[in-house]
N, C-alpha and C positions, 0 to 999 in steps of 0.2 A: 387416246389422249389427244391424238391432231383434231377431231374434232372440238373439242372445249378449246384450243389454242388459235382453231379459224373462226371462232365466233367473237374475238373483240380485237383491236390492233394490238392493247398490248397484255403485259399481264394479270391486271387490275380489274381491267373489263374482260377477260377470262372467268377470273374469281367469281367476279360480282355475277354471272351470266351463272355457273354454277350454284351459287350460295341463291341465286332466286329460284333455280331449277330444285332446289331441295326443300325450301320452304312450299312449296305449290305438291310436293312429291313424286316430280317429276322428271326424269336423270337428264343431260344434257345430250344424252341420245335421243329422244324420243321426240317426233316432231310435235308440234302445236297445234290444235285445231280450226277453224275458225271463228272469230270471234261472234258473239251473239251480240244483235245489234242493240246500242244503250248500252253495254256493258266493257269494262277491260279487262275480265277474266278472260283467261281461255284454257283450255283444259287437254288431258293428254285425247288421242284419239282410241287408244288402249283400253281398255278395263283395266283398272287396278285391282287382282283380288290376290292375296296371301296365297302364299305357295306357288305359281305363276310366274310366266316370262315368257316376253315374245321369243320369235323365231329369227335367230340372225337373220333366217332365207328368205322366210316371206311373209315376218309380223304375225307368223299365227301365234296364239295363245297356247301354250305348253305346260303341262305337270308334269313332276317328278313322279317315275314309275315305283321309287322306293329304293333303287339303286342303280346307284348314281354311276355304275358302269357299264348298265345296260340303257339306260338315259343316252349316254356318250355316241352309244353304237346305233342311236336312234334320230342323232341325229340332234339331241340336245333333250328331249322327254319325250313326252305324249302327248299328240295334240287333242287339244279339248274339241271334242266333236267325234274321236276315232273311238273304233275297237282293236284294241290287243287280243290277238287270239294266244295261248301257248299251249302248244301241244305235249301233254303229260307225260313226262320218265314213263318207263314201266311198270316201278310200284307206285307213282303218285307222292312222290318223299318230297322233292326237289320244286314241281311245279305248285304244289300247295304250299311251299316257304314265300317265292315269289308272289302268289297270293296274297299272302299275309302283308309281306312289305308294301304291295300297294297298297293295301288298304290300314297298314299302320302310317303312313305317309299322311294319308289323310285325314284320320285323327289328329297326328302332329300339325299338322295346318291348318285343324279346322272344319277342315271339308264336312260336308255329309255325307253319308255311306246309303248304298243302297247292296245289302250281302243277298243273295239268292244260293241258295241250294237247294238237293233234293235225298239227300241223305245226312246232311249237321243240321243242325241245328243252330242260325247265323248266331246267337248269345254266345254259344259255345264257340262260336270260329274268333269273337272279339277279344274271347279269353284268352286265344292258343297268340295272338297277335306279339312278335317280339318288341322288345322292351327299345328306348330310341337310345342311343349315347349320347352320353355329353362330351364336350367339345376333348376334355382332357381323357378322358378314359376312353376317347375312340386313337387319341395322339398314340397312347399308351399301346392300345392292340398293334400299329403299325411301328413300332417300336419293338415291339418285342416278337414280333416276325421277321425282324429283319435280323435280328440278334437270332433266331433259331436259325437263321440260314446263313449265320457267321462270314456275314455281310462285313470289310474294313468300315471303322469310325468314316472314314472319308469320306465312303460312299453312304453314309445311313442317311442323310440329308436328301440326297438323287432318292431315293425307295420312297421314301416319305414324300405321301402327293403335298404339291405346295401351298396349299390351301389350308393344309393343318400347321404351317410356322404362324400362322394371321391370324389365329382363331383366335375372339377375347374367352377369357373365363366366362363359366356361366357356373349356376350355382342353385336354378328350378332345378324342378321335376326331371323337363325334359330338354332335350337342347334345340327348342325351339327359339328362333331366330325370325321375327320376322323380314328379313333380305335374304337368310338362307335358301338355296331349292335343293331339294336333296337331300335326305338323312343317312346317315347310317346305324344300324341295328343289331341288339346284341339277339343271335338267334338262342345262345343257354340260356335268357331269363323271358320272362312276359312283361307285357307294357304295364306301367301301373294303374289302378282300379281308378283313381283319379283321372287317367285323362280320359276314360272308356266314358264314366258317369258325366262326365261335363261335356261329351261329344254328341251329334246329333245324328240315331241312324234309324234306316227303315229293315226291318228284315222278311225275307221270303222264304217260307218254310214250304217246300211243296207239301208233305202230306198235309196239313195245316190248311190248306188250301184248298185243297179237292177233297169233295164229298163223296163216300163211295157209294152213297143212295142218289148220286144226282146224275141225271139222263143229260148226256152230253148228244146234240145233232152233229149229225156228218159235215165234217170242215176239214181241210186241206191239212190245219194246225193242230196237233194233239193239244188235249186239255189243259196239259203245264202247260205247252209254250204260249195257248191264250191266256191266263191268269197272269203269267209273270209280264205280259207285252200290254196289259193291262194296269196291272200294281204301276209298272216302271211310267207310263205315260200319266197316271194320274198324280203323283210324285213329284214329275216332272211340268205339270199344269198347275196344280195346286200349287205348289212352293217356289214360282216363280222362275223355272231355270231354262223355260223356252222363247221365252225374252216378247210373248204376245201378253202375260200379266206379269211386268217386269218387280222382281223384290223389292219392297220398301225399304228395309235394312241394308247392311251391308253387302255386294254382290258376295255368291259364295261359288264354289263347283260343287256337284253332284260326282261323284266316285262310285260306279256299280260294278260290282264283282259276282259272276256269276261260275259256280264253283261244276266241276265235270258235266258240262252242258253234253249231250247227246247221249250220255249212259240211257239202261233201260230203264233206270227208275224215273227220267222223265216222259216215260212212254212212246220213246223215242225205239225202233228198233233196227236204226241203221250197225250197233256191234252184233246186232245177233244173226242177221240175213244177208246176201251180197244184193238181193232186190227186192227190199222193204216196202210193205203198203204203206209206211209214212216217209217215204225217202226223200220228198223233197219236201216235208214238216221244216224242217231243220234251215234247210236255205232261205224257205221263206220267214223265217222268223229272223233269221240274221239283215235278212232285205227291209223287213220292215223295223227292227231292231236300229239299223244303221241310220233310216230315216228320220229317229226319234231322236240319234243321237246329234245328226246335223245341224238341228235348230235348237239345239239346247246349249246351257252352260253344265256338258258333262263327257265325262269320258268311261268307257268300261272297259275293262278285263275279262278273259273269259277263259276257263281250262277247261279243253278237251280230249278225253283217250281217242286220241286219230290212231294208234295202232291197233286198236279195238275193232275198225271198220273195217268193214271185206270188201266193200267197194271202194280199190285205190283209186279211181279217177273222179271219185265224190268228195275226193278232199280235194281235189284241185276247185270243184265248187266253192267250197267253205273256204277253203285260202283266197277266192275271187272275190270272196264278200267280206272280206276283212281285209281292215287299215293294215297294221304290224302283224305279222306272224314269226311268235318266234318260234322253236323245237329245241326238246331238251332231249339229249340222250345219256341214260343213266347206265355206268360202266358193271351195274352190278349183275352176277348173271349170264356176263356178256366174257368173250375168250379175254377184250381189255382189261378185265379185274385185275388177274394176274400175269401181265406184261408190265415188265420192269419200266417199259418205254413212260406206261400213263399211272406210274405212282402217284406222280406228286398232285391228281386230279381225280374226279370224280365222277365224271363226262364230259360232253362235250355242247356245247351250244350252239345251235342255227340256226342265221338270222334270216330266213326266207325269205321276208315281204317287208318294205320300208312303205311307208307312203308318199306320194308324188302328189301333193293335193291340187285340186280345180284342174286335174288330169284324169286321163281315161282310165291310166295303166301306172302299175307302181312301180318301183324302182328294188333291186335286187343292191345286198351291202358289199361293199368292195372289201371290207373284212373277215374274213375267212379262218378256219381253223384258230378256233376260238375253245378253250379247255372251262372249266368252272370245278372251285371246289371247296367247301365247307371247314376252313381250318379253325381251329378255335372256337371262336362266334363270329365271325365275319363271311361273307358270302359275297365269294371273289370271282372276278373272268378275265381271262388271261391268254393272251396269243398261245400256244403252245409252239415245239419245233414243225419245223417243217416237215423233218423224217418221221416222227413220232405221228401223224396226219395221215400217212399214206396207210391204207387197210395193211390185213397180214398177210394178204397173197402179194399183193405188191412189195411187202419185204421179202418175203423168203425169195420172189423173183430175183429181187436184186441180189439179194446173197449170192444165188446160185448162177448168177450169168455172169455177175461187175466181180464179187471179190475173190472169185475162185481164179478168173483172168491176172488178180494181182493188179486190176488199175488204178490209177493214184487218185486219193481219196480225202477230200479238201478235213484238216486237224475238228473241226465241228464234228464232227461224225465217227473219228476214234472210239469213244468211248461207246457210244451208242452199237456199233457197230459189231467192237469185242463183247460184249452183253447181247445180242443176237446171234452172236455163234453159238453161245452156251446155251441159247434158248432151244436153235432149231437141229 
């Protein structure tokens, strides 16, 4: 607000300075460009497209990843030009939801879609997409979490983000907002059939695609990763989103979601060998992939079984070639199931790779031990403790050296603490 208050002496020419910034639609943040000679218009320097907002840090253009608390931890969204890489739970449960929400995000705003796979069928993946809330029945879920966690009245207001006392009614379909970034999503139901039919999207089916009578020559690139780095660039030519035939309509984003990139079924066969004759297929597709994506109006997603690869220092490749990297690790399976410690969660999430853009090197998140868990229908991420973070050898260490000493033991840790005796 000091900014609209240093833009007139007094409060009037405030106002007025505002109330023109909204008529042209343009905030009173946003500078001005220069004016075109003969004329007294002048226009934002930004792109205005739905679902969108600059970057407090450095004016890039940003999407909503689908949730708005992995957005947060990104730094504000996804910048339009990056790839999101996220590396798959073990059964693929949890990184195919995030999936969804980005590309249910984008239906909600509009966007176009570009789905790739090589084992769905993308129709089918629009189908599985969860449904968006609306403004009141999303108030309702964080209300009635906080009442299952017999939360005092007092505090129910502090749990509840503040963003939902401000919400108007809405009373569509969906609780599309055009000033909203950010939805959130009921993952028990599906999106309605309406907004899929009225959206605009390309799909990439690999078998669909490849011919099994057709003679492919010897190229560095397996056969999918040339059709799909082809599909995507013509896509992106054609419908004006690389800004050399710029779109007559309204500007829009391109959203491409490419679902377990490096499995075998793209002929890929870095999970099956630790030294694959296509082993660096895969890098160069992300190198030229990223290239497409720089000069475009788009951004992509991409999940991959990285615990599938036997070459661990080839992910450090594929993490080099990617904007965000996030990792999910899913507690099923794993000794964490049944530790009292990680009840009230599901796994754990990390945030590998931030991006530093018009820099060499990216930036590592200063946020750490990060828990996520699927309650109800909402799909949540949450600091977890700090004790509850350290592995099981690092607890039972402590057990065995700090409590058996009898040393004093700051009240946080009580309970946790008597609850690991009965465990070990």
């Amino acid at each position: 607000m000091a900014a609209v208050a240093t833009c007139g002496g007094d409060a009037g020419s405030a106002g007025s300075a505002v109330a023109t910034a909204s008529k042209s639609n343009v905030t009173s943040f946003q500078r001005r460009g220069p004016r075109v000679s003969g004329t007294n218009d002048s226009g934002p320097r930004l792109v205005s497209i739905t679902g969108t907002r600059p970057s407090v840090r450095n004016g890039q253009l940003l999407v909503s990843t689908g949730l708005p608390a992995l957005d947060q931890l990104l730094g504000g969204g996804l910048a339009v030009g990056t790839v999101l890489l996220i590396e798959e739970d073990k059964y693929n449960i949890y990184s195919s939801l995030l999936f969804k929400y980005f590309l249910a995000e984008g239906i909600v705003n509009g966007h176009t879609l570009l789905v790739a796979s090589a084992n769905e069928d993308p129709a089918n993946i629009l189908q599985e997409l969860p449904a968006p809330l609306l403004d009141d029945n999303c108030k309702k879920e964080f209300d009635e979490d906080v009442y299952n966690h017999k939360t005092p009245e007092s505090n129910i207001k502090m749990k509840i983000a503040w963003r939902y006392q401000l919400l108007p009614k809405m009373e569509q379909i969906g609780p599309v907002s055009s000033s909203r970034f950010g939805h959130y999503y009921d993952a028990s139901k599906r999106i309605p059939q309406e907004l899929i039919e009225a959206s605009k999207w390309h799909g990439f089916f690999l078998p669909e695609k490849i011919s099994s009578t057709l003679k492919v020559e010897p190229c560095s690139l397996t056969h999918g990763y040339i059709k799909l780095l082809q599909f995507i660039q013509n896509i992106i030519c054609e419908e004006g989103f690389d800004g050399s035939n710029p779109q007559k309509k309204q500007k829009n984003i391109l959203r491409i979601g490419i679902q377990n990139l490096g499995s075998p079924l793209w002929g890929d066969d870095i999970c099956c060998t630790e030294n694959g004759d296509s082993s660096h297929s895969l890098t160069k597709f992300l190198y030229v992939l990223r290239g497409l994506l720089r000069t475009s109006l788009s951004a992509c997603i991409i999940t991959m079984p990285t615990h599938l690869i036997q070459n661990k220092a080839f992910i450090a490749h594929v993490t080099n070639l990617s904007d965000v990297v996030v990792g999910l690790e899913s507690f099923i399976g794993s000794e964490r199931e049944t530790n009292p410690l990680y009840k009230d969660y599901h796994g754990l999430i990390h945030i590998r790779q931030i991006p530093r853009l018009n820099n060499l090197f990216c930036d590592e998140s200063d946020v750490k031990d990060l828990g996520f868990k699927l309650k109800r229908k909402l799909f949540t991420i949450e600091c977890i403790t700090k004790w509850s973070s350290y592995s099981l050898q690092s607890q039972k260490y402590f057990l065995s050296h700090h409590l058996q000493r009898k040393f004093s033991i700051k009240e946080p840790y009580f309970k946790e603490l008597h609850t690991l005796k009965k465990i070990y």
